[in-house]
N, C-alpha and C positions, 0 to 999 in steps of 0.2 A: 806449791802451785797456788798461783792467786787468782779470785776469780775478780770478772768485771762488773763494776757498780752495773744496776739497769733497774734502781728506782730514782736514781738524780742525787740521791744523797748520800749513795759512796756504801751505803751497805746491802749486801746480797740479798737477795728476793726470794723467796720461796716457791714452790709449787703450789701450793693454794694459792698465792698470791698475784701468780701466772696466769693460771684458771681462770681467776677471777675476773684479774684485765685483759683476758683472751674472750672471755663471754661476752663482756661490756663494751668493746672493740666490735665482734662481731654483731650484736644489739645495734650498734649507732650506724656499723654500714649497711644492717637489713632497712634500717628507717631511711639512711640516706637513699638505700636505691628505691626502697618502694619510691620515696616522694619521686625521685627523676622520673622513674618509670610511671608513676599516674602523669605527671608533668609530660613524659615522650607521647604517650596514648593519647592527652589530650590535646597535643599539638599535631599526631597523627589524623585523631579524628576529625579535627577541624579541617586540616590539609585534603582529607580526602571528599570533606560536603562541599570543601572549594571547586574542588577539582569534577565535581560533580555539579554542580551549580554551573560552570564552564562549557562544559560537554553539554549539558540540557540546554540552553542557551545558542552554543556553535551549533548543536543539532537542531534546532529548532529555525534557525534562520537556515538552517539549508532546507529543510524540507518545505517550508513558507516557500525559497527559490525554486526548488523543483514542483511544488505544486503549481504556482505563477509559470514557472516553460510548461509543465504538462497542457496546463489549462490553456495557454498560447498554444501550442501543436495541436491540440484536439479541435478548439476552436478553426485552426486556420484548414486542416485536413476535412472538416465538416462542410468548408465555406468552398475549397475544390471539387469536394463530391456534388454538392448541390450546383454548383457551375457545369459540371460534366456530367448531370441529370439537365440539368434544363436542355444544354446542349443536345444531347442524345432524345429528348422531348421534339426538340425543334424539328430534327431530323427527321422525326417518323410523322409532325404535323405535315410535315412539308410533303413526304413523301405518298399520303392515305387523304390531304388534301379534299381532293375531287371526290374521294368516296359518297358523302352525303350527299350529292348531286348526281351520282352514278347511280345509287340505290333509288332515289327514287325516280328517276329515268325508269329503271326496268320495275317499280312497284307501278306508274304508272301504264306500261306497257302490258305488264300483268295484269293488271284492271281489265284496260283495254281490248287483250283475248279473251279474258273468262266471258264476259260481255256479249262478244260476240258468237252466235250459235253456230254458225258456217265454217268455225275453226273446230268444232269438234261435233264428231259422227255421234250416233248413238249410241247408248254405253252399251259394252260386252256383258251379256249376262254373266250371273256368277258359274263357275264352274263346278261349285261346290255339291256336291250332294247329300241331299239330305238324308237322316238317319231312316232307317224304316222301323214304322210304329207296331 
């Protein structure tokens, strides 16, 4: 039985010699992956303060947008209340009008009876009676 070269020069390997280049093999692929994998992480982390930077930004002009509509509907909602106050103002000028010219129609007239002594009799004594001492 013959075995197969598998050091390049045609003579059999050993077991120590396996081991050896079995360690050193696994050594150079720890090293390799660490480096991809800090390399993956650090194109991770960039990708994701992108992606974050993005978002801050989209969000930040929509809420600039909806503040600018809020502040237009508030604004313009304020400006119909105030139209349908003065309105409803109008209404009630219009309708109590005359009052200040009614009131003192009868403040005059009121004058005018206290005044006069012929419109009232002599006053009713009290009915009260007094406590006894």
């Amino acid at each position: 039985m013959t075995t197969a070269p598998m050091n390049g020069n045609g003579t059999p390997v050993t077991r120590a010699e396996l081991k050896e280049e079995l360690a050193r093999f696994k050594t150079e692929l720890k090293t390799e992956l660490k480096t991809d994998l800090d390399g993956l992480r650090r194109e991770l982390h960039l990708d994701i303060a992108n992606a974050m930077n993005y978002l801050a930004e989209h969000m930040s002009a929509q809420l600039k947008a909806l503040r600018e509509d809020l502040t237009y509907q508030i604004a313009n909602a304020a400006q119909v209340a105030a139209e349908e106050h003065r309105r409803e103002l109008a209404i009630v000028d219009e309708k109590y009008r005359d009052v200040p010219g009614r009131v003192g129609l009868l403040e005059r007239e009121l004058d005018e009876h206290r005044k006069d002594p012929r419109a009232h009799g002599a006053r009713p004594r009290s009915t009260k009676r007094r406590p006894r001492s």
